[in-house]
C-alpha positions in Angstrom: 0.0 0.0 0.0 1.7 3.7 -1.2 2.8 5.7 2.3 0.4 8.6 1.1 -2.7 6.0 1.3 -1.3 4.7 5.1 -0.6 8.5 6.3 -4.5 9.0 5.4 -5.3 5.8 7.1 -3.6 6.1 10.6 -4.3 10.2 10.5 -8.0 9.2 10.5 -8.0 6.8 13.1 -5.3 8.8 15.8 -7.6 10.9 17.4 -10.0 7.4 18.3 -7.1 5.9 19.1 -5.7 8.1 21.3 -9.3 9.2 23.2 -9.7 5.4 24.4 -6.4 5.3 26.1 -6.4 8.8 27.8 -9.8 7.8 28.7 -8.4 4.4 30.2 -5.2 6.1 31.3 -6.0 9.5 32.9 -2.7 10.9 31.3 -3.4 13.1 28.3 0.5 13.2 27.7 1.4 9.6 28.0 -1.6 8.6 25.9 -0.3 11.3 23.2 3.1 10.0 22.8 2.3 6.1 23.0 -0.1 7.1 19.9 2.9 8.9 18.4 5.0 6.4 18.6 2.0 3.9 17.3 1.5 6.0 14.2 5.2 5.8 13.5 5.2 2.3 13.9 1.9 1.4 11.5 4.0 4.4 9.0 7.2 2.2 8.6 5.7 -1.3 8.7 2.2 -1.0 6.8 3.3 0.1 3.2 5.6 -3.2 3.3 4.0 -5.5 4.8 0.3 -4.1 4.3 -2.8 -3.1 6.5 -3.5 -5.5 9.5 -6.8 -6.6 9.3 -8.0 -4.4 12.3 -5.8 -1.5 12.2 -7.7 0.1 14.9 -6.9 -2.7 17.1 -3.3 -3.2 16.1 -2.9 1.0 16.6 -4.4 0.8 20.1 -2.5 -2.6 20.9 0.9 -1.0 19.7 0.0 2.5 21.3 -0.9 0.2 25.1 2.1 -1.5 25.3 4.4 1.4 25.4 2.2 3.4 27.6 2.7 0.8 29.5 6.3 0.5 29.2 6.2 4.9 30.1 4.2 4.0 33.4 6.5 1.2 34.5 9.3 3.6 34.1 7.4 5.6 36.5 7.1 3.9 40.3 4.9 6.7 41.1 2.5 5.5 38.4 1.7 2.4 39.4 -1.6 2.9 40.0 -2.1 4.0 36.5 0.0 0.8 35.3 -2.7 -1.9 36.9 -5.9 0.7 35.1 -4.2 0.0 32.0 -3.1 -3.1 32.0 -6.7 -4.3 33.5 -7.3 -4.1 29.7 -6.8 -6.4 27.2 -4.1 -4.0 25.0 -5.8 -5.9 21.9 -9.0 -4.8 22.1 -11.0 -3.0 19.7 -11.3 0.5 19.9 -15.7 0.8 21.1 -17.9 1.7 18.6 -18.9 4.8 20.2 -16.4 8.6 19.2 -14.8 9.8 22.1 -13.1 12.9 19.8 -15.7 15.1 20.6 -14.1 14.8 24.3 -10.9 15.1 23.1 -11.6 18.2 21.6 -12.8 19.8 24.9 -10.2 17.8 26.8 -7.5 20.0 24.5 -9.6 23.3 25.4 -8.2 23.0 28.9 -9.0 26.2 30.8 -5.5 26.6 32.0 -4.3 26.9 28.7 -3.7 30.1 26.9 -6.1 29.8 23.6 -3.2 29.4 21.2 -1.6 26.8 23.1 -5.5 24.5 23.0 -5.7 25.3 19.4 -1.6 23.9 18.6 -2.8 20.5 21.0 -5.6 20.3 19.7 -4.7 20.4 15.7 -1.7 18.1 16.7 -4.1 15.0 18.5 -7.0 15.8 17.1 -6.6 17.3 13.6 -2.9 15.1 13.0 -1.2 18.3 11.9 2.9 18.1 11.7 4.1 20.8 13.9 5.3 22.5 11.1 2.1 22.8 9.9 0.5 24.3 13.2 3.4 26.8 13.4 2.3 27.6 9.5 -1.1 28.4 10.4 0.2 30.6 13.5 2.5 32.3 11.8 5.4 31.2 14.1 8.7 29.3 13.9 7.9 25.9 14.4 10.7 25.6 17.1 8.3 28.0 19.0 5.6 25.8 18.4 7.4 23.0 19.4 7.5 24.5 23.1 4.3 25.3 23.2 2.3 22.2 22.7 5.1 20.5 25.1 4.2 23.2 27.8 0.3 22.0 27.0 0.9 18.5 27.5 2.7 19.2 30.9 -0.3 21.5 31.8 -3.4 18.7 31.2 -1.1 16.0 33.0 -0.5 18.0 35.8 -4.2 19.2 35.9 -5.4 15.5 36.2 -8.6 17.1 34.7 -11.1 13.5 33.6 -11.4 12.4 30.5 -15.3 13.3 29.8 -17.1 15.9 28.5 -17.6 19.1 30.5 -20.1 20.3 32.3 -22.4 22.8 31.1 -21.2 25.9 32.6 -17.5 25.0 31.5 -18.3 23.9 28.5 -19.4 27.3 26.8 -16.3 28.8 27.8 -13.9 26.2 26.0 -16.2 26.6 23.0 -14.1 29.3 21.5 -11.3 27.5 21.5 -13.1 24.4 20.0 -14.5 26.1 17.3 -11.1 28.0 16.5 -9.6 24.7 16.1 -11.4 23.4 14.0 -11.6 26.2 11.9 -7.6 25.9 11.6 -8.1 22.1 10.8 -10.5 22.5 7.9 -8.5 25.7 6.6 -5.8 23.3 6.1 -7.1 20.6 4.7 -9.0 23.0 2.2 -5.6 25.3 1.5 -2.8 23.3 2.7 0.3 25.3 3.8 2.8 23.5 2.0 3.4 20.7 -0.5 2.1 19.6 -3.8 -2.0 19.0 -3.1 -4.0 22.5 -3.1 -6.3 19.9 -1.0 -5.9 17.8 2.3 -9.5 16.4 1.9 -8.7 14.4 4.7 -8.5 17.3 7.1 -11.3 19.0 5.9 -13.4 16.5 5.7 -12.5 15.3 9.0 -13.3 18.7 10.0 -16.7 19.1 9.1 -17.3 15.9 10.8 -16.7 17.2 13.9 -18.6 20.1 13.2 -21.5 18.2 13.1 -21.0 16.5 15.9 -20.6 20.0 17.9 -23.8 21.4 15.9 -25.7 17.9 16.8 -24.5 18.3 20.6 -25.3 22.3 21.1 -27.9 22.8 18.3 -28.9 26.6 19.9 -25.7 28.0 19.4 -25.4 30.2 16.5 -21.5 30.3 16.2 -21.5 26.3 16.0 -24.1 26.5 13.2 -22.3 28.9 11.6 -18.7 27.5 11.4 -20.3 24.0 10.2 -22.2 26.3 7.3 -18.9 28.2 6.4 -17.1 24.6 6.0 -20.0 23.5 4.3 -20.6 26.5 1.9 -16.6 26.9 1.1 -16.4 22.8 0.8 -19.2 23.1 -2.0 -16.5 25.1 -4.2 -13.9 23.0 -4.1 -14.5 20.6 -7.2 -14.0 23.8 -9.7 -11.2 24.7 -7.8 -8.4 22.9 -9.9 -8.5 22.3 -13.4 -7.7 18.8 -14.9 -3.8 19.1 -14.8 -4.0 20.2 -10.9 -3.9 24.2 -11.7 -5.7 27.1 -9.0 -8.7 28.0 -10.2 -9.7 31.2 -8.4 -13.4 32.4 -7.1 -14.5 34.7 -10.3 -12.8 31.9 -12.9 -14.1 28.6 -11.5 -16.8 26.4 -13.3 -20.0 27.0 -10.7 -21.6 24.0 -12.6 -19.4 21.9 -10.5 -19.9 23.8 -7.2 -21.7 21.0 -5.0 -25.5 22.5 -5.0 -26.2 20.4 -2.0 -23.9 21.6 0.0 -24.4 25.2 -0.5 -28.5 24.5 0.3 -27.4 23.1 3.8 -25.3 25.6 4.3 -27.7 28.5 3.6 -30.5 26.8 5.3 -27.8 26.9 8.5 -26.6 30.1 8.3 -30.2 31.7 7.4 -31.3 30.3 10.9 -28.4 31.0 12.7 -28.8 34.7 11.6 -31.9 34.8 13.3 -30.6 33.8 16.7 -29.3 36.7 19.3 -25.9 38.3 18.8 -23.4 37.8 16.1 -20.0 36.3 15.4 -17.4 36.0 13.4 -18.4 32.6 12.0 -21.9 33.4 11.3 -20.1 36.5 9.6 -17.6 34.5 7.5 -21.1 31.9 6.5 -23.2 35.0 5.6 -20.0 36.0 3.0 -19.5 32.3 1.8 -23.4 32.2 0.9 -23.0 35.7 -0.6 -20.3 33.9 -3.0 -22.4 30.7 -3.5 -25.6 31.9 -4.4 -24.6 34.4 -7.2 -24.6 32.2 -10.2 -22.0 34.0 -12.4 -19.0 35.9 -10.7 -20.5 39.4 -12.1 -24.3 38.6 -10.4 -21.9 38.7 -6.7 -23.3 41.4 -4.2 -19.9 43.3 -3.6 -21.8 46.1 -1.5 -22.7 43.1 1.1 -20.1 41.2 1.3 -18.1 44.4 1.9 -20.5 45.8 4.7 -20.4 42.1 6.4 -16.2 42.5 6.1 -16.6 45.5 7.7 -18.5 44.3 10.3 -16.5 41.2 11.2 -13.4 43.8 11.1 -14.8 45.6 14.0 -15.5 42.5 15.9 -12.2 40.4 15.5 -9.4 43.1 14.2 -8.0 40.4 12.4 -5.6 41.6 9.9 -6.7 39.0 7.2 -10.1 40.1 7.1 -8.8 43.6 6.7 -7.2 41.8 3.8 -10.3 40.9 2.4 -12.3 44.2 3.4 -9.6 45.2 1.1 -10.6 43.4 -1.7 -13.8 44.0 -1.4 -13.5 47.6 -1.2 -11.7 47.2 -4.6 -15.1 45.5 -6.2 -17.0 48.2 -4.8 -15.0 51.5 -5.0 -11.7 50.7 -7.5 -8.4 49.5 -7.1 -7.2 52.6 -6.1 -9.7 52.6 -2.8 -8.4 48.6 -2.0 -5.1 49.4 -2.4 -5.0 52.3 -0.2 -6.1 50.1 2.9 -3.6 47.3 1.9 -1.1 50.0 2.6 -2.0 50.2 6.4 -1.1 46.2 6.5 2.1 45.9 5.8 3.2 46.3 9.2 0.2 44.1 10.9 1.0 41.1 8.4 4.9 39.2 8.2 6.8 39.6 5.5 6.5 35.8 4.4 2.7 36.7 4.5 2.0 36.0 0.6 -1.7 36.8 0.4 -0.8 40.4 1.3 1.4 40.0 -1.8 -0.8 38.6 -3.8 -3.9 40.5 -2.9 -2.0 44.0 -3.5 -0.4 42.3 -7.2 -4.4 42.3 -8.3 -5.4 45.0 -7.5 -2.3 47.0 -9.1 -3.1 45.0 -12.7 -6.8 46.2 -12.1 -4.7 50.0 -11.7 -3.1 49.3 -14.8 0.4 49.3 -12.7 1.6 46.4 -14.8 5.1 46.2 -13.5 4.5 46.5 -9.9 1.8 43.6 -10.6 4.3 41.5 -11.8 7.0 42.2 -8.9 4.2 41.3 -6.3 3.4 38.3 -7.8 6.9 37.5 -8.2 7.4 37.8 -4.3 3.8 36.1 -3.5 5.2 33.3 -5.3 8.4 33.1 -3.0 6.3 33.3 0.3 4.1 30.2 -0.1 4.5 27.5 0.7 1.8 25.4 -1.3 3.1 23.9 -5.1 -0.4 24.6 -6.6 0.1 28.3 -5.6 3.4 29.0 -6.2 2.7 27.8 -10.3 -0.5 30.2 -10.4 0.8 33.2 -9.1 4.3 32.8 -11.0 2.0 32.1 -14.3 -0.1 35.4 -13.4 2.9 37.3 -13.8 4.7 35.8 -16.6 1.0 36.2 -18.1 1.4 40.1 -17.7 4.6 40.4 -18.7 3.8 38.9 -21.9 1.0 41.6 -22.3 -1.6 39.0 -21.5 -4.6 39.6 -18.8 -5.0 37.4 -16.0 -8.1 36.6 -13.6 -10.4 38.3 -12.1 -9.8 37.2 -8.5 -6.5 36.8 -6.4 -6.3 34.3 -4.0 -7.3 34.6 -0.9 -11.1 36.0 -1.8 -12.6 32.3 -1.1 
């Protein structure tokens, strides 16, 4: 079986994996590295010598005898040693998702809300480290540290493995919800390598969205990330062409956009409008379905999507979404508008930031500023990461420098 196909496999089935034994265990950091360790164990032996027949038991048998070997190395854990071992270490991982409670579990009120969101992307979500410190714009030495620090913090804690109660429940809900915002952003976008898509990632995402949504049905930020994932996932078989190639918002195919998806999502977000308050999910749906239900790029309502950019600008402060508002403005107003509030960014974003870059390249060709186009695509290029941008921008600008025009949308307006 190719390594690509097993990475998938045993990414999918970590999180169960490592749920039954800190629920057996009571150590969230033991249980995490005996599933590390498990995963790199099913990495080097399944492509050679194939897929056991029950990977989920052969994970969680692997994974229990070294947390067992970590709790023997411990006299002060003996305790632990006899809960674990009262186990059979073969047996199959029950039928029922403990991942849910993982994700609160990783929400741990003593941590700060970065340091739940880089846990919970690494058990959870399956991320690399390099990948978390991608999405937070950090060195990944830093993040490193900080999901060590996290681990230390749950096992000193000693906090149960079950869901929380109600009143501390809403107040890890942030941090749930953030995470799994990261998680399907990553699997729809990834931050480096060949695939434009993780599908795995995103699709594991959504899952778990509706597993929130299912358990807290009357809270409108829940409803609204699961319709932003669900309203963004609808676009994403026009978002490559046949040979692999970005296809961006205004150029894609909306024949292929998945029609189901985008009614769940608008029948989500429509209700979740309704509901008291606002947040920056229900925000981001209410600009997704804005996209989605304009069936050519020219029919889009650029006067709403930029007065809800403006809106979830005041709430978060994010410099992204000013990014965007950007953009926006740009549809609305001119290039000249856009690009005078990309100017106030360049301070707010990092240099390696490439959608800043790219974002300012578009709206100079829409200027007429052909060479200056052409530089920031150039240096967009450089910044990412991801194969499958790095060919579209650098084709943008050898595009304009052969006098040709390119797109009507940058990326980064998905």
């Amino acid at each position: 079986m190719p390594r690509a196909e097993v990475e998938d496999l045993v990414r999918t089935l970590a999180p169960q994996v490592l749920a039954v034994l800190a629920r057996r265990s009571g150590d969230f950091g033991a249980a995490e590295d005996a599933t590390q360790e498990a995963l790199l164990a099913a990495v080097q032996h399944w492509p050679a010598e194939g897929i056991p027949e029950n990977p989920r038991g052969w994970l969680l048998q692997t994974a229990s005898r070294r947390i067992i070997d970590i709790f023997r190395s411990d006299q002060a854990r003996r305790r632990r040693e006899d809960t674990v071992a009262a186990e059979p270490p073969g047996a199959e991982v029950p039928d029922r998702d403990d991942t849910l409670t993982l994700l609160f579990l990783c929400a741990h009120p003593s941590l700060t809300s970065a340091s739940a969101i880089a846990l919970t992307l690494r058990a959870v979500g399956g991320l690399t480290t390099a990948e978390i410190a991608s999405a937070f714009l950090v060195p990944e030495t830093t993040m490193a540290q900080r999901i060590s620090r996290a681990k230390a913090k749950i096992k000193k804690s000693g906090l149960p493995f079950r869901m929380p109660a109600a009143d501390e429940r809403q107040a890890r809900l942030r941090s749930v919800l953030h995470v799994l915002y990261l998680v399907f952003n990553e699997g729809y976008t990834s931050s480096g390598g060949r695939r434009l898509h993780r599908t795995e990632l995103s699709a594991e995402a959504i899952r778990l969205a509706r597993l929130l949504h299912a358990a807290l049905p009357d809270d409108g930020e829940a409803a609204g990330l699961l319709a932003l994932m669900l309203l963004t996932d609808a676009r994403r078989p026009a978002r490559t062409g046949p040979d692999g190639d970005l296809i961006p918002l205004a150029d894609q195919d909306r024949s292929l956009w998945d029609r189901s998806l985008i009614r769940e999502g608008v029948a989500l977000i429509t209700a979740a409008l309704t509901r008291d308050g606002i947040g920056e999910y229900r925000l981001q749906a209410a600009i997704a379905a804005t996209h989605d239900i304009a069936l050519r790029a020219e029919d889009t309502d650029w006067p709403r999507v930029l007065t809800l950019y403006t809106r979830l600008e005041a709430l978060t402060g994010n410099p992204v979404v000013t990014l965007n508002r950007a953009i926006a403005t740009a549809m609305v107003q001119g290039p000249d508008a856009g690009l005078t509030m990309l100017a106030g960014l360049d301070d707010r974003l990092p240099d390696h930031h490439h959608r800043l870059a790219a974002a300012r390249a578009h709206l100079l060709e829409l200027a007429g500023q052909r060479e200056e186009a052409v530089r920031h695509y150039t240096a967009a290029a450089a910044r990412t990461g991801n194969t499958a941008e790095q060919r579209y921008l650098t084709l943008r600008a050898a595009r304009l420098r052969a006098g040709h025009s390119t797109s009507r949308s940058p990326i980064g307006t998905e």
